[in-house]
C-alpha positions in Angstrom: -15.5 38.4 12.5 -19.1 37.6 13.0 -19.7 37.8 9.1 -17.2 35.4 8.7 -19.0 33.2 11.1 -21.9 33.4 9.4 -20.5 33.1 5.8 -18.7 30.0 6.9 -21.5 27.8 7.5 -20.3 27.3 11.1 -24.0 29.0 12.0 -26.5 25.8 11.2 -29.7 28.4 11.7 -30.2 26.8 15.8 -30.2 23.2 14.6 -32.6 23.3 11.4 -32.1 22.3 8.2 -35.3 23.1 6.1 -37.8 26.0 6.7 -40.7 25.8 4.2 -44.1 27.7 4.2 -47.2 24.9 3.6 -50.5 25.6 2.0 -52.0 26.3 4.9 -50.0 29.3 5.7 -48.3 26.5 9.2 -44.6 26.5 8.4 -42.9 23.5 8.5 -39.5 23.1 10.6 -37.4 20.4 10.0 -34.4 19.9 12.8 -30.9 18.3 11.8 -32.1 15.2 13.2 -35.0 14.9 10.2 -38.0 15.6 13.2 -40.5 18.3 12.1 -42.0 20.9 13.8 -45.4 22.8 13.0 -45.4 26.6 12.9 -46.3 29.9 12.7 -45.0 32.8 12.0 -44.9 35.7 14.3 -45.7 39.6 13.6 -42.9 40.1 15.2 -40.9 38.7 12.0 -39.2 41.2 9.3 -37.0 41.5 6.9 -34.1 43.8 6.6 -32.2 44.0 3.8 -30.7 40.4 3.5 -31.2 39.4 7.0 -34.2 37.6 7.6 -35.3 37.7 10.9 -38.4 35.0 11.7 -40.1 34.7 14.5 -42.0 31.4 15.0 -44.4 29.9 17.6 -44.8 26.2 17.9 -46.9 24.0 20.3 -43.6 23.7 22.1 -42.9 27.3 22.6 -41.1 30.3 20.5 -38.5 30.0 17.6 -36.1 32.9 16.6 -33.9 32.4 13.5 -32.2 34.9 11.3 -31.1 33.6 8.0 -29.1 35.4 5.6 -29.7 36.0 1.8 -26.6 34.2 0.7 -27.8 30.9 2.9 -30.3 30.3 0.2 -30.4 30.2 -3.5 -31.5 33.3 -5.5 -34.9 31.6 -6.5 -35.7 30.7 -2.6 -34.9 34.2 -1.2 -37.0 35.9 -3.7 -39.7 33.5 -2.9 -39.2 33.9 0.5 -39.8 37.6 0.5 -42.3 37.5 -1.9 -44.0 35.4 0.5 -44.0 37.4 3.4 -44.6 40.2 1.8 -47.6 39.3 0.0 -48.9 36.9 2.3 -48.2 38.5 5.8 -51.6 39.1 6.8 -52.7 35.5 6.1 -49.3 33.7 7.5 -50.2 35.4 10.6 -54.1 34.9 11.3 -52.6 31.5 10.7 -52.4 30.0 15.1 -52.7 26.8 16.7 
């Protein structure tokens, strides 16, 4: 049942839309209302299989979200854990 919940949409990732990593290894969280949010990500975060599991900190306090492989195209999940796998160390040292 909860795999249908998730498949269905009806999950909107806690009220964000858009989750992209800047330059500067901050991550950029943009709510359904269009307001942004500075972050970074947490050691805490991981990947398992196709879940995603990010852990963020922002100036306003901590952000969980899971996101699934199939919530994304092909091209962004690839990025995505080519990203964190790679760049881990450096999206991390990365703090307010």
């Amino acid at each position: 049942m909860s795999l249908y919940w998730y498949r269905s949409g009806a999950y909107c990732h806690r009220g964000f839309q858009k989750v992209a990593c800047q330059y500067d290894a901050y991550w950029l969280l943009t709510d359904l209302s269009g307001r942004d949010q500075l972050a970074t990500l947490l050691d805490s975060s991981a990947i398992i299989g196709p879940l995603y599991f990010l852990n963020f900190a922002t100036q306003e306090g901590s952000i969980c979200l899971m996101l699934t492989k199939d919530s994304m195209g092909i091209e962004s999940a690839r990025k995505l854990r080519a990203t964190i796998k790679v760049y881990r160390k450096q999206l991390v040292s990365a703090r307010f």
